[in-house]
C-alpha positions in Angstrom: -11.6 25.2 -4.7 -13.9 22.8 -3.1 -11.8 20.8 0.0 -12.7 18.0 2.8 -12.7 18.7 6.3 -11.0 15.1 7.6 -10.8 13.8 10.8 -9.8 10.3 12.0 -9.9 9.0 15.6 -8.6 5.8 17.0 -10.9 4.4 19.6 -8.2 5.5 22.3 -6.4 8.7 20.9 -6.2 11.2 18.2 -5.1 10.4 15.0 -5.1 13.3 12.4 -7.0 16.1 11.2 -6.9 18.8 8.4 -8.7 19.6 4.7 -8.0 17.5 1.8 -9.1 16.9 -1.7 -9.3 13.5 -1.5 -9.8 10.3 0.9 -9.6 6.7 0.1 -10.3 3.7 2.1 -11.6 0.1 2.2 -14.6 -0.8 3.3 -16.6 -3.9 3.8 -18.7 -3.4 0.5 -15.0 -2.6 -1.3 -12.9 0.5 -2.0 -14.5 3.9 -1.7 -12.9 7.4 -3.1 -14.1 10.5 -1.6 -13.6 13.8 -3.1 -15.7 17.4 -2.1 -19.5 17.0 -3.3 -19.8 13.4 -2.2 -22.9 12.5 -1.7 -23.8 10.7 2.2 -22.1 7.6 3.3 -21.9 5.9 6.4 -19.8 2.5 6.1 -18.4 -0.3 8.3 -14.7 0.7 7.6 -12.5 -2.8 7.0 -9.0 -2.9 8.1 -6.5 -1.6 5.9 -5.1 1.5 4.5 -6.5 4.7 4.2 -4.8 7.4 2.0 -5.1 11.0 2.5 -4.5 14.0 -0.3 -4.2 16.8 2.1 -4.5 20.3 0.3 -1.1 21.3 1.0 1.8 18.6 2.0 2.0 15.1 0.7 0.4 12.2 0.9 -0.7 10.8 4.0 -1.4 6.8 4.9 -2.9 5.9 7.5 -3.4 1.7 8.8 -6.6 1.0 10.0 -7.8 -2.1 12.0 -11.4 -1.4 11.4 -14.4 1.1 12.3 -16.7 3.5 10.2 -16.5 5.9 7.9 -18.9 9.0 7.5 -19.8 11.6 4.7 -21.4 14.5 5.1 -21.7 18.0 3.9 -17.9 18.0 2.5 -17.0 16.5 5.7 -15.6 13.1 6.6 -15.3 11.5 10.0 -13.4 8.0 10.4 -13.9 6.3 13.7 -11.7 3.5 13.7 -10.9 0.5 16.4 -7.6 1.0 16.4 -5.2 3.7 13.6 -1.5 4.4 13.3 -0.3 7.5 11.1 2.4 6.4 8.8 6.2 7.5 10.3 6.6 9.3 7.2 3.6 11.3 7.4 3.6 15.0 9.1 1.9 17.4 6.8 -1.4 18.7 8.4 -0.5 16.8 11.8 -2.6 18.4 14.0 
């Protein structure tokens, strides 16, 4: 099965990174839902939540204050101004 390699970076520190099968976030042309095969995005990211379906483990949220959001090649990178992991979030913590 076809997965996402995710990683998200505050502008300060590491947030999280792991595979997942799908990534949703809002951006400043609306909503986006990314799932393996996406074609090529690169996006002003708008603050807000981003949610995370890691391939093993739960859901994971993630609140945003801003940044960008890239596709490529099954792989997506989210730079953000500033990103807190959800307390309740620990799968695929790395």
């Amino acid at each position: 099965m076809a997965e996402l390699e995710v990683e998200i970076v505050a502008a300060d520190h590491f947030v999280w990174s792991g595979a997942a099968s799908l990534v949703k976030a809002r951006t400043s042309d609306g909503e986006i839902g990314v799932m393996p095969g996406h074609s090529p995005v690169l996006a002003i990211l708008a603050p807000g939540e981003l949610a995370i379906e890691p391939t093993s483990g739960s859901r994971i949220t993630v609140q945003s204050e801003g940044g960008f959001f890239s596709v490529d090649k099954d792989r997506v990178v989210i730079v953000a101004d500033n990103a807190q992991l959800d307390e309740s979030a620990t799968a695929g913590n790395r």
